[in-house]
N, C-alpha and C positions, 0 to 999 in steps of 0.2 A: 614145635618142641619148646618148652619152657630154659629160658633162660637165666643165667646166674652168673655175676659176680660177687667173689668170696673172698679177701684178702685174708692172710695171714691173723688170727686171732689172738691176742695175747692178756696173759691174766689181769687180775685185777677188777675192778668193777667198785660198786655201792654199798660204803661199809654199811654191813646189816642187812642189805637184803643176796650182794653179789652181781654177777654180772648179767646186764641188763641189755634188751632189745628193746625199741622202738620202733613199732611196725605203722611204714605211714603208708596205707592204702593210696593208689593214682589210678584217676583214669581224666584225662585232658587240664591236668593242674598245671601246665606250664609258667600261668604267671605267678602260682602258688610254690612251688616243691623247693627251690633254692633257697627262699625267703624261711619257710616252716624248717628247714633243715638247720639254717645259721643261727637261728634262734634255738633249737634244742641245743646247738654244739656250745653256743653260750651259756642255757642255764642248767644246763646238768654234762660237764664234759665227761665225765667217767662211762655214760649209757653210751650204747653202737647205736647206727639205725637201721633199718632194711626199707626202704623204695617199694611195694611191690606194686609192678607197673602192670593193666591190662592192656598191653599192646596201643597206648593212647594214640590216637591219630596225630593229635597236634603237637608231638616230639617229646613232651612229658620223657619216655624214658631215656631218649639222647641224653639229656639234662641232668637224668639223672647218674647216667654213666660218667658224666663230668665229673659233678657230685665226688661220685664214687673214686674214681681217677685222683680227684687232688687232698682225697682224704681220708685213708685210712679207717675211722671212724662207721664209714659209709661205706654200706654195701646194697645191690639193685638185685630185685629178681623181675624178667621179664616173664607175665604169663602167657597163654598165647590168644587172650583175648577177654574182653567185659563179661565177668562171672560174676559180678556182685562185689560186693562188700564184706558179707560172712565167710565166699568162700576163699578172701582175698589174707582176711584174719588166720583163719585155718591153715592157711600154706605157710604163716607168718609163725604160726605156733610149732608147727612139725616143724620149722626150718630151726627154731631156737630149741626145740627138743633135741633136736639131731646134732646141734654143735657146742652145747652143756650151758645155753646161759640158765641162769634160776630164775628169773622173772622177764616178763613180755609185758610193752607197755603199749595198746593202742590210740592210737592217734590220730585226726582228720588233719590232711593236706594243707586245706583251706585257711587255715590260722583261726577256725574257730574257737579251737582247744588253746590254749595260751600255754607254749613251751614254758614261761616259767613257773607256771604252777606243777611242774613236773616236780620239782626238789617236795612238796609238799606231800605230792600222793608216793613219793618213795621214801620217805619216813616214815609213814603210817605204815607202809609195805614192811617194814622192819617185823610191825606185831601183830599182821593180818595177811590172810591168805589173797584175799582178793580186795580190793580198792578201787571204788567207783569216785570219779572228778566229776560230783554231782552239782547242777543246778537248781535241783531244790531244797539245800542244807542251807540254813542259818547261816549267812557271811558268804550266800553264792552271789552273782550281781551278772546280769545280763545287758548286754552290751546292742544298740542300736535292733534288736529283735524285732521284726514286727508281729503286730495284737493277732492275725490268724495263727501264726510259728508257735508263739507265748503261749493261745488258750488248746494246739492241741497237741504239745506236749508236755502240760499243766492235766489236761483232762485222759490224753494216753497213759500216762503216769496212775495216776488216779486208778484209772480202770483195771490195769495192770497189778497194782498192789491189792484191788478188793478181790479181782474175780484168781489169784495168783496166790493170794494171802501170803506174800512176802514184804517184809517191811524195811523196803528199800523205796528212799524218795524219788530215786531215777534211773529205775529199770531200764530205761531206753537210750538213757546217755553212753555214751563212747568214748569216751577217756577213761583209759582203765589201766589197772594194775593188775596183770596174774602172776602167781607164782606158778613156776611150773611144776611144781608138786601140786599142785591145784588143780591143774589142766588134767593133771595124772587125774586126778578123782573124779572129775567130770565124763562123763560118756562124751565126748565129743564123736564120736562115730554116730550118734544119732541125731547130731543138727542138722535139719532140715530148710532152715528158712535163712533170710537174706537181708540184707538194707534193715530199715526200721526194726524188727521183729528179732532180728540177731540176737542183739544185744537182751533184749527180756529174754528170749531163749534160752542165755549164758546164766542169765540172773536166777533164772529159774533153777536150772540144772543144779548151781554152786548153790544155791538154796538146798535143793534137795539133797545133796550131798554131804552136807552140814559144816562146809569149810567156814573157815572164818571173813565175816565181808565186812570192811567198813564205809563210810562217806567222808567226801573231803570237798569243803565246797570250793569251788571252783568261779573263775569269770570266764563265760559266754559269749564269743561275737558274732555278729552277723556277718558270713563275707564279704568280702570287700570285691573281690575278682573271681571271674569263673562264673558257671552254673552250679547252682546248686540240685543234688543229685535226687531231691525229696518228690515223689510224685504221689496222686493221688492211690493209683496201684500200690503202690510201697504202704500206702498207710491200708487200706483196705485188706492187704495180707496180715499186717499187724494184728490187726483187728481181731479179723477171722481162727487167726493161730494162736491169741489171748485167747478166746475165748472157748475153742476145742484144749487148751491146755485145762483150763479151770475147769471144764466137765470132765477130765479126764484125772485130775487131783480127786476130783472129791470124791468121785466112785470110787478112783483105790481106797481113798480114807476110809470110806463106807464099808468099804470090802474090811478092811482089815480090823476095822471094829469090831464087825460082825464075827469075824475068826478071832477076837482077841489077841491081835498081833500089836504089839507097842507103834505108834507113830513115830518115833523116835525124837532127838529132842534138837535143834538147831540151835548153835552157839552164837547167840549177835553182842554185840557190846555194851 
């Protein structure tokens, strides 16, 4: 059975965009989750956050029940086991649908995402439906990387904007902004993929949708503690699932030329 603590909600929130979730996916972050948490509560205190914990083996969600316990702020959902990464976001998004916040913001554990570049991507969130904490915008900076990480998600990017014809510089990055009016126009009932692949998946969808996306660059770090969750499988599905999307765009395009049906037009900035 899926587990939850849920305190008491009270108004308030992000002026301009309103009240905000912080969804920090776990699965064995123990030396991570406290540290990532103190730092959101320091540079954006008005966002909540939600923990969602896969049943970590190494007490991750005890931790987080502390967490939770001496902060209001802080709330845990235990799931009942390692489902990924997408479908960890997905639980994160119905949870903040179901309890009225307007925007959902995700987040990796690990400290790679820098809590204080949070106040930046909820500004931009003011005049944009969706907001990517991209690493490949002008004024990004990456942080101890190493050169295999750097050229392949340099060249996953790459790939993803030609065969995707979306012009986002980091379809596969993970610090994000949604509004949940946004989520609303997304099909999320038909994401199918996980880890790596998620995230273009999202990008693609909010593409097709015609919401509004922006970039905000962001700084990058390489973990400091923990395993990192990137395998060779996780990129190989990427891959695969880029590349059945792009055949799958352009025949509709095809189709609809051919019927004389407008492509419609996407708003970017």
């Amino acid at each position: 059975m899926i587990q939850a603590t849920d305190t008491i909600r009270r108004p308030g929130g992000v002026p301009g965009v309103g009240r905000v979730l912080v969804v920090i996916p776990t699965y064995n972050e123990a030396d991570n989750v406290a540290a990532i948490v103190a730092r959101v509560r320091r540079a954006a205190p008005a966002v909540e956050i939600l923990i969602a914990d896969d049943n970590s083996p190494d007490g991750t969600g005890a931790i987080a029940d502390d967490l939770a316990g001496a902060d209001a702020h802080v709330q845990v959902l235990h799931r009942e086991g390692k489902q990924g990464l997408g479908a960890a976001y997905l639980a994160g998004f119905g949870w903040a649908r179901e309890r009225g916040y307007h925007a959902v913001v995700e987040m990796d554990a690990d400290g790679s995402h820098a809590p204080e570049d949070l106040p930046a991507l909820l500004e931009a969130a003011r005049d944009a439906d969706v907001v990517i904490g991209s690493r490949w915008t002008r004024g990004a900076q990456l942080v101890n990387w190493p050169l295999r990480r750097l050229l392949l998600s340099r060249c996953g990017n790459l790939y993803a904007r030609l065969a995707l014809g979306m012009p986002v510089s980091d379809a596969t990055g993970g610090y994000r902004v949604y509004k949940v009016s946004a989520l609303d126009a997304i099909d999320l009932e038909s994401v199918c993929s996980q880890g790596y692949s998620f995230q273009v998946e999202l990008s693609r969808l909010a593409h097709r949708a015609g919401v509004r996306i922006v970039e905000v660059p962001i700084t990058f770090a390489e973990r400091e503690r923990g395993d990192s969750k990137m395998s060779p499988r996780i990129v190989a599905e990427a891959l695969w699932r880029i590349t059945t999307w792009g055949v799958q765009d352009r025949r509709q395009a095809l189709r609809r030329s051919l019927n004389g049906t407008p492509t419609g037009q996407v708003r970017w900035p």
